[in-house]
N, C-alpha and C positions, 0 to 999 in steps of 0.2 A: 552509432547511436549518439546524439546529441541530448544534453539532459534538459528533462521538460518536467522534475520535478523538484523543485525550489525545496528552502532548509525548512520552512512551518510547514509546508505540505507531507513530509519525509516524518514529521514529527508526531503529525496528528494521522498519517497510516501507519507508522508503530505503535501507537497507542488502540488505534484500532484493530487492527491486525490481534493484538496482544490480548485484547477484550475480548474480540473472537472467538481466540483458543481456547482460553479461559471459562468463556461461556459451555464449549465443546466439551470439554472436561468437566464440566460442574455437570452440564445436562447431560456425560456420557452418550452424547452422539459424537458420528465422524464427520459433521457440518465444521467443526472446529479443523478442520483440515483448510479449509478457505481463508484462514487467517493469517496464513503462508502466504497468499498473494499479496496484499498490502506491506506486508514485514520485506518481501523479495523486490519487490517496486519502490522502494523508503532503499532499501539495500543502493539496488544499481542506478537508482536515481533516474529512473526512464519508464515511462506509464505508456504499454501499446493503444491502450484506450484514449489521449490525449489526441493519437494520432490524425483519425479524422477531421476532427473538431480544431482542429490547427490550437490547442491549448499547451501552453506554457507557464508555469510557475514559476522558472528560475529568474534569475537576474540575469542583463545581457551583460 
């Protein structure tokens, strides 16, 4: 896996991600479970969603 998600992208889906859970928790729903994917994508620095779309955010 090649990384296709740069340091301000990684930055603003942890912050996302984070808001998320956050939301899930305050509203006591399990939607707050989805805020795992942006937090785990920011983690290994690689979006399977980018794939298609030939997108990259890192630096070469």
């Amino acid at each position: 896996m090649k990384c296709n998600v740069g340091k301000t992208d990684q930055i603003i889906r942890l912050i996302l991600g984070a808001g998320i859970i956050v939301g899930g928790v305050y509203f006591q729903s399990w939607w707050g479970a989805i805020g795992v994917v942006p937090i785990l994508t920011a983690a290994i620095g690689w979006c399977p969603a980018y794939l298609p779309f030939g997108i990259s955010t890192c630096k070469k």
